[in-house]
N, C-alpha and C positions, 0 to 999 in steps of 0.2 A: 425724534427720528434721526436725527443726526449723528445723535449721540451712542445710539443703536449701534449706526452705519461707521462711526470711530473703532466701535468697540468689537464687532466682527469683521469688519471689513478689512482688516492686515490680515486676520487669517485666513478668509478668504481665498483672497488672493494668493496665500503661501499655497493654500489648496488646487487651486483650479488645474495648475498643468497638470499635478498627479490624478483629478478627477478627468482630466481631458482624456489623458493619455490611457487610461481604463475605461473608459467610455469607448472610446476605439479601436483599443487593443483587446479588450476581450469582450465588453459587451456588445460592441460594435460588430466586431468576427463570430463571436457566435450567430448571432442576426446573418451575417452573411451566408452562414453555415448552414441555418434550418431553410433560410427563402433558396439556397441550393439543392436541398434535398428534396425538393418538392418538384424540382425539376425533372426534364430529361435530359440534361448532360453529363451522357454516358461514353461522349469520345469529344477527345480534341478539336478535332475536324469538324464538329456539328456546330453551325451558325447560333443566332437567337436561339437560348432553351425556351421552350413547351413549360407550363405548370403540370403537373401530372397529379398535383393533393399528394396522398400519402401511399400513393402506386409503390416507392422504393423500402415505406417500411413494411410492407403489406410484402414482398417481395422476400423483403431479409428475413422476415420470420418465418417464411416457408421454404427458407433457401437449407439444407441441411451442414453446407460448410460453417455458417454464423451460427446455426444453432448447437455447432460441435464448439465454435470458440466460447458461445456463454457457458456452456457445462465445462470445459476446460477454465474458464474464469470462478465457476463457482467454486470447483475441488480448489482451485488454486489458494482465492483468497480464503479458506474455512483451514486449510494447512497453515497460511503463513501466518495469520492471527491467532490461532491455537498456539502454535509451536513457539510462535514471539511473545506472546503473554504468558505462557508458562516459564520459556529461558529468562525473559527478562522479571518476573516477581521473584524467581527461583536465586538467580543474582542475586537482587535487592535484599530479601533476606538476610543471605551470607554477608551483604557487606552489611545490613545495619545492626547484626550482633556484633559488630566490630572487631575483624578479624586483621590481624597484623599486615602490616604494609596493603592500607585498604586503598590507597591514595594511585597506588602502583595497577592494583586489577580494576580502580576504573576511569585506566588511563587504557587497557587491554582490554578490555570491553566497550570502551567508547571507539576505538582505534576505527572498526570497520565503516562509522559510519562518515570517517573521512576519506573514503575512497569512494570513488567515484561509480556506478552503477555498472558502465562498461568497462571500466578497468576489474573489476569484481568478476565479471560475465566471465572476460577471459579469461581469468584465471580458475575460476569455477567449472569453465569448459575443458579446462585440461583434466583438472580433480578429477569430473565424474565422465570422462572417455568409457565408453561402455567396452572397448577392449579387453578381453579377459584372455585365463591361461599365461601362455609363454611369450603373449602380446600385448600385456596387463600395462597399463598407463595408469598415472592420478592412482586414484584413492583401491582400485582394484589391483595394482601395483604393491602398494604399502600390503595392503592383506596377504599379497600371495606372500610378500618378503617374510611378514609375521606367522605363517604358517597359520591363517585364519580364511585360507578360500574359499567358504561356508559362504563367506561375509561379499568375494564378490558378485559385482550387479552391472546387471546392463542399463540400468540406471534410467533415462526419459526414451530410451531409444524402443522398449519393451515391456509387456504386464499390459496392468491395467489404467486407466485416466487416472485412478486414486496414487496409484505407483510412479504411474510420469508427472503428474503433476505436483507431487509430493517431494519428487526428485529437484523441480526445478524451486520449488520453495525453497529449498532448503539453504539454495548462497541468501536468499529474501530473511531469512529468518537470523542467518548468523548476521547479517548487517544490520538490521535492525533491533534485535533483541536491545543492543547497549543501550540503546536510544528508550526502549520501555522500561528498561532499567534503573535507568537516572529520573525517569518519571517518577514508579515509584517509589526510588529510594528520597526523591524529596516530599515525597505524601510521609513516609517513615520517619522523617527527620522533622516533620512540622506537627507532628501530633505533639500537646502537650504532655510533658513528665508525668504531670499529676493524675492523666488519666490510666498510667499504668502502674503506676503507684499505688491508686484508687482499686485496683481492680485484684493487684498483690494483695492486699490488706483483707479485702474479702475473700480474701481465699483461692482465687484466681487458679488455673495453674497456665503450665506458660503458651498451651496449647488454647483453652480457652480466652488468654489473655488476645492472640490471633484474632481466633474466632470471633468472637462474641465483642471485643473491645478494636484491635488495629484495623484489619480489612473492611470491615463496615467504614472508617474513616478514608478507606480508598476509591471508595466507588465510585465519587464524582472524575478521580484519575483515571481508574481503572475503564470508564465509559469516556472519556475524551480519546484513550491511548486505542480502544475499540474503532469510535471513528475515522482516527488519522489513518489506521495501521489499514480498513477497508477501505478508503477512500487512495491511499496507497497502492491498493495492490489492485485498484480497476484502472490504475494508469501503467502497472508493470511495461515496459517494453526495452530498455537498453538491456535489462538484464536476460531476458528470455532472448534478445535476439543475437544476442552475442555466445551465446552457448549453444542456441539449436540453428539457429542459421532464419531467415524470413520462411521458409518452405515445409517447413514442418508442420502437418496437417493435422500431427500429434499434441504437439504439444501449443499450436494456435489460440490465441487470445484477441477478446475485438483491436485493441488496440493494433495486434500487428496484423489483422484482416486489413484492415481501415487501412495502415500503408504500403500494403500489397495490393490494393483496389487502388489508392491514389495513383500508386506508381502505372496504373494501367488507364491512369487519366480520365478513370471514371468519379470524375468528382463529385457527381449526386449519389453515389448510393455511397460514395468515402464520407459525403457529410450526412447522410443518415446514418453510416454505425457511430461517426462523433458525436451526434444527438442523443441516439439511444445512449451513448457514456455516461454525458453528462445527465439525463432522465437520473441513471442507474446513481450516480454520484448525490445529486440532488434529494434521492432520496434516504440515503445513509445522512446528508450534511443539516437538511433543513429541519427536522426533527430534532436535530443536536442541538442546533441555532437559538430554536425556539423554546428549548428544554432551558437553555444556558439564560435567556433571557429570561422568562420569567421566575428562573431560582432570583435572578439579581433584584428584580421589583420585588419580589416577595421579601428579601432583606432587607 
């Protein structure tokens, strides 16, 4: 017994603050979150809250402003994971036929994902200024200079949910793509030789070498890079709110519902759309979790 207690017990102990302090930094706060939303503290000023069960989720899903923010979440996140798993394999590719000064493009393909989400925001809010004509800003600007006015757009401010919310992926997707990129260029860099070599020999050609022989070796990547990049984009909010502003009813997502209800200090129904998040997240992560676990037993 002792000997047990020798042999775990330093690490232990190296453990516990960081178990402490995750114990009550977020499983702690989330606990705080849901026995909140079951309340009725709906204003600052109300004493003792009331239980009310699930009065507030029973509420949001009849409320038509949240139910515009999840369909503005769904177009959102099916554009930014589209459009980033395509840029970023599309990348990867190019750089692993080994194309001259590779070392330089993914140092310019990583770049974005060292800026910061609101520093991006605003810069992306000037881009896509839906100003058009002889009052053309950003990206509707360059067009008219290029004699491509065809090309300008009123960008999140106009169209359809598919069109605004496509608009606002779009800073989402150049930031990220480097990032799916460097994924798979190390799925590309860790297949062995021999299996394309194997594959040459048969007769292969370099399209079915792809097919049939590489991308099947990415899957496992290719479905990691799937959850991060959704689990990603149901927390968007420095970036949307730095480019449409919090009041935009357009282009709204739970995330900035959630702190447009807090800021009016109705902290039960701001901790039921943080509930339903994390629901929404839990179910993209825990399927992954359990997939990921039992590949390992099974090796």
């Amino acid at each position: 017994m002792h000997g047990r207690i020798r042999t775990w017990g330093p690490g232990a102990l190296v453990l516990l603050p960081t178990v402490l302090l995750l114990g009550y930094f977020v499983y702690g706060l989330i606990a705080w979150s849901f026995n909140t939303s079951l309340t009725d503290r709906h204003t600052a000023r109300k004493g003792p809250a009331d239980y009310v069960g699930l009065e507030n989720y029973t509420n949001l899903f009849g409320e038509e402003r949240f139910l515009n923010s999840l369909k503005n979440l769904g177009v959102l996140t099916v554009a930014f994971i589209v459009g980033t798993l395509i840029f970023g394999l599309l990348w990867a590719l190019l750089l692993e036929k080994g194309v001259p000064g590779e070392s330089v493009f993914r140092s310019v393909f990583l770049f974005p994902m060292a800026i910061s989400m609101i520093a991006s925001g605003v810069v992306w809010g000037w881009l896509l200024n839906p100003s058009q004509g002889d009052e053309a800003r950003g990206l509707n600007r360059l067009f008219s200079i290029l004699q491509l006015n065809f090309l300008e757009n009123s960008w999140w401010t106009a169209g359809s949910r598919w069109t605004t919310m496509m608009s606002i992926a779009l800073p989402a997707v150049w930031q990220l793509s480097g990032y799916i990129m460097a994924l798979f260029l190390a799925g590309f860099r860790g297949i062995p030789p021999e299996l394309r070599e194997a594959a040459r020999v048969d007769g292969a050609s370099e399209f079915k070498l792809y097919r049939h022989v590489l991308f099947p070796q990415l899957s496992p990547i290719a479905l990691s890079a799937l959850i991060i990049l959704g689990h990603m984009s149901l927390k968007l909010f420095d970036l949307i709110y730095a480019i449409t502003g919090p009041n935009q009813f357009r282009t709204e997502v739970p995330s900035i519902y959630m702190w447009n209800t807090l800021l009016r200090s109705d902290q039960a129904k701001a901790a039921a759309i943080a509930i339903v998040m994390l629901a929404v997240v839990a179910v993209l992560v825990i399927p992954y979790v359990a997939y990921t676990v039992r590949q390992e037993s099974n090796e």
